[in-house]
C-alpha positions in Angstrom: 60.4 118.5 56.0 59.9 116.3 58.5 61.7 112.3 58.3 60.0 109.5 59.7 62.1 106.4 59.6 63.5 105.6 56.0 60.9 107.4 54.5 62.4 109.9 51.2 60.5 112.3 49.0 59.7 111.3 45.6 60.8 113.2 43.3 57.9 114.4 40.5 59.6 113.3 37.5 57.8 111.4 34.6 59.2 108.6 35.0 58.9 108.1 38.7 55.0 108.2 37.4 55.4 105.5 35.1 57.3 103.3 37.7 54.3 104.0 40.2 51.8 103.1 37.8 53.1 99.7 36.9 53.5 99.4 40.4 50.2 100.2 41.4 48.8 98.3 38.6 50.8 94.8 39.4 49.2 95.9 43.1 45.9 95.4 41.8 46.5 92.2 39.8 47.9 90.5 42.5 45.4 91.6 44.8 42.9 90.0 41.9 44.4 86.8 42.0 44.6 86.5 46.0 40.6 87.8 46.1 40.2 84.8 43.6 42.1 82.1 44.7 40.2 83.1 48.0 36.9 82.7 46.9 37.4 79.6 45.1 39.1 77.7 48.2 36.2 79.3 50.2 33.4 80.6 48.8 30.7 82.4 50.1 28.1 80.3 48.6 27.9 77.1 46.8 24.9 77.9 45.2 26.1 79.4 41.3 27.6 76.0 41.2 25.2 73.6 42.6 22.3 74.9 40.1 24.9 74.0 37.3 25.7 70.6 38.5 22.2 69.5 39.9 20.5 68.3 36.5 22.8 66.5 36.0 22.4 64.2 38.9 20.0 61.4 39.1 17.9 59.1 41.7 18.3 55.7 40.6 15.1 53.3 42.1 14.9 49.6 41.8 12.9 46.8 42.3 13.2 43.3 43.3 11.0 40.2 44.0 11.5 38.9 47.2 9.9 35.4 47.6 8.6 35.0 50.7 8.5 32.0 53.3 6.7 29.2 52.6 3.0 28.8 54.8 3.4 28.8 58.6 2.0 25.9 60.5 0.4 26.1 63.8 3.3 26.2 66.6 3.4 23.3 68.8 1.9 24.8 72.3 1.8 22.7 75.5 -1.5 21.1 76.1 -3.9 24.2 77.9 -1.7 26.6 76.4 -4.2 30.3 76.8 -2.8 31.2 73.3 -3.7 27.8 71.5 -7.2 29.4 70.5 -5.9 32.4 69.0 -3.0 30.8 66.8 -6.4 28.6 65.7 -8.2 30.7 64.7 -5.5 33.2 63.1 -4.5 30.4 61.0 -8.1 29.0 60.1 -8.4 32.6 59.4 -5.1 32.8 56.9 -6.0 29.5 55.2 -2.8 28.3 55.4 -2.3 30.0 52.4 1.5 30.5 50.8 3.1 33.8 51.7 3.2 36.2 47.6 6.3 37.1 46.9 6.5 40.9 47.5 8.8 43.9 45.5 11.2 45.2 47.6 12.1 49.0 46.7 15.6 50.5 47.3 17.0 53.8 46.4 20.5 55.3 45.4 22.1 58.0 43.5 24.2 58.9 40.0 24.8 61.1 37.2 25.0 61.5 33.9 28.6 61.6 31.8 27.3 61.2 28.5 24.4 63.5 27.2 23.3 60.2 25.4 22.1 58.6 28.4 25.3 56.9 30.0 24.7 56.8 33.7 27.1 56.0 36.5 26.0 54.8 40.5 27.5 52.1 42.3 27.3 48.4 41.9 25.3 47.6 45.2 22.3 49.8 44.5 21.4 47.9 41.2 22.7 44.5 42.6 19.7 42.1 41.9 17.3 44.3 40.7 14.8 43.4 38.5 13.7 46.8 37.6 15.7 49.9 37.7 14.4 53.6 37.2 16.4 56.6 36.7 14.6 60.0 37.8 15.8 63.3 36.4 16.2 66.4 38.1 12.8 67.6 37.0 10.9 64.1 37.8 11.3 63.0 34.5 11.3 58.8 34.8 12.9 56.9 33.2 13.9 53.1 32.0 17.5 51.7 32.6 19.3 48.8 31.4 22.9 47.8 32.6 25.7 48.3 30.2 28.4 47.2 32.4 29.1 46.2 36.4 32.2 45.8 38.0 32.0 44.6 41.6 35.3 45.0 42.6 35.1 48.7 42.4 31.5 49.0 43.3 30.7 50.7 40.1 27.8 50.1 37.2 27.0 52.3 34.1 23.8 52.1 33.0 21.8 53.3 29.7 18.7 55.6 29.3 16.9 57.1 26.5 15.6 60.6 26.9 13.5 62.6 24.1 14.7 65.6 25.8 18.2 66.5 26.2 20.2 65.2 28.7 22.6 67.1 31.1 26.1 65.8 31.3 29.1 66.2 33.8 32.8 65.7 33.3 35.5 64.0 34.8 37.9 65.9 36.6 41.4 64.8 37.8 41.5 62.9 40.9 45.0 62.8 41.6 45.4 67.1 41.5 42.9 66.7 44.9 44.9 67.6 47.9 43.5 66.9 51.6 41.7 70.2 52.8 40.2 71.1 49.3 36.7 71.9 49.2 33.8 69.5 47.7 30.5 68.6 47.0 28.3 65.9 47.4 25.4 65.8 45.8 22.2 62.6 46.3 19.4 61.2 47.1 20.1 60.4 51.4 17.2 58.6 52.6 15.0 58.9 49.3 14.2 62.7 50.2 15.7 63.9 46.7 18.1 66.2 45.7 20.3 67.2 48.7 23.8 69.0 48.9 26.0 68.8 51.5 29.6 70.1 51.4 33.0 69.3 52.9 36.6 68.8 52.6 39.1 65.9 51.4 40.0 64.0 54.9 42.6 61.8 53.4 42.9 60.2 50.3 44.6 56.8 49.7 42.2 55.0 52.3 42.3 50.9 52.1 38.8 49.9 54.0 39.4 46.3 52.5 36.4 46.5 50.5 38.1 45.2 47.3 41.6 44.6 45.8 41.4 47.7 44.2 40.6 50.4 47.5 42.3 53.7 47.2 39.4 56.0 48.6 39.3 59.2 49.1 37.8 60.4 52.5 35.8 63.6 53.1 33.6 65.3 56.0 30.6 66.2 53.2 27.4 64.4 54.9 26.4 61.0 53.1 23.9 58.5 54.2 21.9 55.8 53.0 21.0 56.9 49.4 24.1 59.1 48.6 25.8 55.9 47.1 26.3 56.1 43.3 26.0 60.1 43.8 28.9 62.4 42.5 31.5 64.3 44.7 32.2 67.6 42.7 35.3 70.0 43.0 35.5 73.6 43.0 35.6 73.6 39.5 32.4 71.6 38.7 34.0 68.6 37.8 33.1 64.9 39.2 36.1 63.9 41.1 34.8 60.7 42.8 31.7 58.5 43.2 30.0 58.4 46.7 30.3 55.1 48.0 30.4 54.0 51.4 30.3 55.7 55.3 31.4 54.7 58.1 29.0 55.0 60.8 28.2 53.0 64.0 24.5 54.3 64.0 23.8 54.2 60.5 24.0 57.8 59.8 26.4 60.5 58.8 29.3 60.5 61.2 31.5 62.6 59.0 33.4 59.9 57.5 32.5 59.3 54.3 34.6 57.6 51.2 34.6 57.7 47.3 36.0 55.9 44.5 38.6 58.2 43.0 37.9 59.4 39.7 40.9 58.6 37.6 39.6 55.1 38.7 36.2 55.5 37.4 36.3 56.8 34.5 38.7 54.3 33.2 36.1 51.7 34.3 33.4 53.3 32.6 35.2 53.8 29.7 35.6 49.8 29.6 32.0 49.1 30.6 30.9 51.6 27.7 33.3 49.8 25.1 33.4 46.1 26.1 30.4 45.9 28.7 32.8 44.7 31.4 36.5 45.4 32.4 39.5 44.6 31.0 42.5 44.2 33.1 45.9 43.4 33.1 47.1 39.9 35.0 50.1 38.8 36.4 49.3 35.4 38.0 50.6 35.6 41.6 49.2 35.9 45.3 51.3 38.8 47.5 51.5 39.2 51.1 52.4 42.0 52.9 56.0 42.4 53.9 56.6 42.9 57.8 59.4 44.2 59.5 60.4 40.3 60.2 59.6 39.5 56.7 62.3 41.9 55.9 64.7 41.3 58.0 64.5 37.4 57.0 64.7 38.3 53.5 67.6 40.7 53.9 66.1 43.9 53.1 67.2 47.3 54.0 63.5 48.4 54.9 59.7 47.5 54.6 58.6 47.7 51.3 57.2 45.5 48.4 55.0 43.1 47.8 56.0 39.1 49.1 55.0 36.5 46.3 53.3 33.5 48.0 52.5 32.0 45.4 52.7 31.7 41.1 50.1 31.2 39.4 51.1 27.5 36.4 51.6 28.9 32.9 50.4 32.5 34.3 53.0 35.6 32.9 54.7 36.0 36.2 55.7 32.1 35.8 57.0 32.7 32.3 58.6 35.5 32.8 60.7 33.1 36.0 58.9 35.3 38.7 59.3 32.8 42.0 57.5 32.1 45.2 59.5 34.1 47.8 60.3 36.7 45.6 59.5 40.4 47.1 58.3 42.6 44.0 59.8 46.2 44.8 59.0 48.0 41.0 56.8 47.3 37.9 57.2 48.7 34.7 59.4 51.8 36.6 56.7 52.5 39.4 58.0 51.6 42.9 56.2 49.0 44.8 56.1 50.5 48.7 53.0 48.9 49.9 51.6 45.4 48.8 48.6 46.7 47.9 49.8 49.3 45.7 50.5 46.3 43.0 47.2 45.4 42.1 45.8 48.4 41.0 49.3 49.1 39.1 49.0 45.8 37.6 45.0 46.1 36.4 45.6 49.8 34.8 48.3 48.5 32.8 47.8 47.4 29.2 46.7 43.9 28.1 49.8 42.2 26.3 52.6 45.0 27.3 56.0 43.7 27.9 56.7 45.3 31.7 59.7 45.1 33.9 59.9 43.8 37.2 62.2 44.4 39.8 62.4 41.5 42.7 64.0 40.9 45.7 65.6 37.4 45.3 68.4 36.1 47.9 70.3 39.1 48.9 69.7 41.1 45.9 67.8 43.0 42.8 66.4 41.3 39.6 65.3 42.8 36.9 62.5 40.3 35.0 60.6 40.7 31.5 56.9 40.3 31.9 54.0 39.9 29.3 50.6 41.0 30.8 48.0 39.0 30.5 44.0 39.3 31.1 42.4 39.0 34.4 39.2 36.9 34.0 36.4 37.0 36.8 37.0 33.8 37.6 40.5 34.0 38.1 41.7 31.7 41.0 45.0 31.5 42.2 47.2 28.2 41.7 49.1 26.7 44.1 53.0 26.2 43.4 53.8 22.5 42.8 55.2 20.9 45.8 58.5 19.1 45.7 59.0 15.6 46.1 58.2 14.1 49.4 61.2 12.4 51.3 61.4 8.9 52.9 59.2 9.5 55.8 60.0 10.4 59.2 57.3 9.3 62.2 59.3 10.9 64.9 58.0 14.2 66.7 60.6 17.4 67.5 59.9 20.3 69.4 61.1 23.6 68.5 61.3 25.3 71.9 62.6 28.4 70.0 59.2 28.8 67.7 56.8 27.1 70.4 56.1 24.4 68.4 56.3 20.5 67.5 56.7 19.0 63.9 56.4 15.5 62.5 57.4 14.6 59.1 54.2 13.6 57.2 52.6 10.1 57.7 49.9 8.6 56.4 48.2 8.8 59.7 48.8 12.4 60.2 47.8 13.2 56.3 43.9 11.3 57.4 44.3 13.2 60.8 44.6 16.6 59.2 42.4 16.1 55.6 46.0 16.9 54.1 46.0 14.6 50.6 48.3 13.0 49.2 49.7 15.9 47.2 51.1 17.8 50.5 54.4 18.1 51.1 56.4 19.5 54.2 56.8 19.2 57.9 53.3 19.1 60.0 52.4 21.2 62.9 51.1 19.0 65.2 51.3 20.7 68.8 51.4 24.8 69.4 52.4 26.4 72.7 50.3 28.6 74.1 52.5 31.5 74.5 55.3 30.6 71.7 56.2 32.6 68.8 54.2 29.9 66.5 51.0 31.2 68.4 51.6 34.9 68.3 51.7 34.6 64.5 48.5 32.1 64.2 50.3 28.9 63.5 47.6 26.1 64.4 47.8 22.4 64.4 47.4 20.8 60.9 49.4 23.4 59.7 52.0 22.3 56.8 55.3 24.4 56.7 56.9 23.7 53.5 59.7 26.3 53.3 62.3 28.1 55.8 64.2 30.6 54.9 62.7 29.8 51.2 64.3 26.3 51.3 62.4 23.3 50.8 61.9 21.2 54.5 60.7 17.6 54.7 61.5 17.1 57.9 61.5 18.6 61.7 65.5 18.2 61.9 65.7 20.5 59.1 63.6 23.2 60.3 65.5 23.1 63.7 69.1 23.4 62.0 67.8 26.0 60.0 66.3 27.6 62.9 70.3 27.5 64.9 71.3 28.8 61.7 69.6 31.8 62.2 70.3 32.2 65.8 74.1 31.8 65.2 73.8 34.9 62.4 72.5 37.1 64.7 68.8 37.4 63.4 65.6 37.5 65.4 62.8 36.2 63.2 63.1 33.2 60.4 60.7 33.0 57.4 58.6 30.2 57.0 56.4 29.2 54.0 52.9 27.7 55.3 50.1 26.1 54.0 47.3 26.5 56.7 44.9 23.6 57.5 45.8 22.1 54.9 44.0 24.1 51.9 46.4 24.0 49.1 46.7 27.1 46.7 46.8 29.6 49.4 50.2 29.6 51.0 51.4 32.4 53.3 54.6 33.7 54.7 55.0 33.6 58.1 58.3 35.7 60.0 58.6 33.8 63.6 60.3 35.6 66.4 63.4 33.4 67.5 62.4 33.0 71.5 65.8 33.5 73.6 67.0 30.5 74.9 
């Protein structure tokens, strides 16, 4: 016999038969599962799947009165004007009669999640309506009120009632998505109807500072103008976002497209359905985002957290002893990397749970008990009381360090500036062009209140504090501003140290 390699006889005992079959057979089943796995990453045809989904999917119309401009008078034209017989006799021909109003159509998408007529689209395509239609997948029209709206994730559930059965859709689990997986978008673009497109996830997590709450997910599928409201399916038929917005330069598809995850919208709807609006959890304070000066001023190892500006009076951060300054790193055991990571952590959570927060305060960790409250729509946030002004101080300083000059508050510079008499601090009143203070947008009228989160009254503090710094070794220090004077919105401000 001839040997090729390692290669042995087998030997034709029952066994050996056995082993081979098992082998053979695991063979096949793996084969199986890699043929399947393939065809659900990539399959051949969307098309089993789409005529599953596609009653289920609505077009959502509206319709709004639009008053019109009052009556036009007859422009003023220079005497001999060649056009002042025509404007006469194309307004002797109008009347001067008023402008109607006119009904203004627009058109979006949605689906259905509850075979008893619960519909989902997006805030902005039933904004202001006065009239809003739902078409089914077979023309069927029908009336909609609004259960619920919540603009600051651009969603709305609305209600129908259908003598026929209604086709539903599920939600499926946002967070299992992984960038490169395969969906579907399914819509209305442009009022042609139902239209598919398909795609992959981009990138998920995207912030396009459309709300407090943005944590998009991005995809290649095609959507335009009249996609917004529709669904973004899975592999697995399941409704894994809510088609939102594009970006586009032209006003078409580009390829960049974004929707609302689902894990986000289905606990909105399941609010809207329940109360008729959302129900969120509050802590009472304004955050900032913590910069690589911010953190060195403050003493931490890296960037990360969320920088308190300012506590809301008698809101649960300020029981709980939560403090201006303070850099929020965990709440109730998630960590806090990005500041915007805090607001939707804080609104998911549960209406009256005791949470704990972890802060950043001088140097080190604290661990604080908080009660959540509600968030109401109206919510604004307070500003922190100001301390006690001190005798004042009419001199000027400048801070060649910072590229800036501060005065002590006057009565003349609290007219000047439109401060009132409830500021407190030291008063920008000159900025160098090329200074520190102007790289970070300081501007004259400015009140700095804090340095290095210690109260300042005057310009002599601010410059000992600024030494102070110098002679540790830093580059930045932190300062605590109130710009132009409008109280309740404070901000953080890191200043590069200039070298002497």
């Amino acid at each position: 016999m001839r040997r090729y390699g390692r290669m042995r006889a087998v030997e034709s005992r029952p066994e050996n038969w056995l082993h081979g079959a098992v082998a053979f057979g695991a063979l096949l089943i793996v084969l199986a599962w890699a043929s399947a796995s393939q065809a659900k990453s990539a399959p051949e045809s969307f098309a089993d799947l789409v005529e599953k989904l596609s009653p289920a999917v609505v077009n959502i119309s509206t319709t709004q009165v639009v008053q019109a401009p009052g009556a036009q008078e007859m422009p003023d034209l220079p005497p001999g004007s060649p056009f002042e017989d025509w404007f006469k006799e194309f307004f002797e021909r109008r009347g001067g009669q008023e402008a109607q109003p006119r009904r203004a159509q627009s058109l979006g998408s949605g689906f259905i999640v509850d075979a008893g007529g619960y519909v989902v689209t997006n805030n902005h395509v039933i904004e202001g309506a006065d009239e809003i239609k739902v078409i089914l997948h077979d023309d069927t029209t029908l009336d909609a009120e609004i259960v619920g709206r919540d603009p600051k994730t651009d969603l709305a559930l609305l209600k129908v009632k259908s003598s026929t059965p209604l086709t539903a859709v599920t939600f499926g689990d946002s967070d299992d998505l992984r960038v490169g997986d395969w969906v579907i978008a399914i819509g209305n673009p442009f009022g042609l109807g139902g239209t598919v497109t398909a795609g992959i996830v981009s990138a998920r997590s995207r912030d396009i500072r459309s709300g407090p709450y943005d944590d998009f997910i991005q995809t290649d599928a095609s959507i335009n103008r009249g996609n917004s409201g529709g669904p973004m399916f899975d592999m697995d038929g399941k409704v894994v976002g809510v088609n939102t917005a594009i970006y586009s330069p032209s006003g078409g598809s580009v390829g960049i497209g974004f929707a609302v995850p689902s894990n986000q919208v289905s606990s909105v709807v399941m609010q809207l359905k329940e109360y008729g609006r959302t129900r969120r959890g509050w802590l009472g304070v304004h955050i900032q985002t913590v910069t690589t000066e911010i953190a060195e001023g403050l003493g931490l190892d890296s960037v990360r957290g969320a920088l308190v500006a300012s506590v809301n009076q008698d809101s649960p951060a300020a029981k709980a002893g939560i403090e201006q300054g303070d850099v929020i790193l965990k709440f109730d055991g998630n960590e806090i990397v990005r500041m915007r990571e805090l607001a939707p952590a804080v609104a998911a959570t549960e209406i009256g749970k005791k949470v704990e927060v972890v802060v950043w305060r001088k140097g080190a960790e604290k661990a604080l008990k908080v009660v959540l409250g509600e968030l109401e729509e109206n919510e604004k946030v307070a500003s922190a009381s100001p301390a006690p002004e001190s005798a004042q101080q009419p001199s000027e300083m400048r801070i060649d360090a910072l590229g800036v000059t501060l005065a002590a508050l006057t009565d003349e510079l609290r007219t000047r500036f439109e401060l009132g008499d409830s500021a407190a601090g030291v008063v920008v009143v000159d900025v160098a062009p090329e200074g520190p203070a102007a790289e970070n947008g300081l501007r004259v009228g400015d009140v700095v209140t804090e340095v290095g989160q210690e109260r300042v009254t005057s310009p002599s503090e601010i410059a000992r504090k600024v030494e102070q710094a110098k002679a540790a070794g830093r580059s930045s220090v932190l300062l605590l501003v109130e710009q132009g004077g409008r109280r309740g919105q404070p901000a953080f401000m890191a200043l590069r140290i200039a070298k002497d």
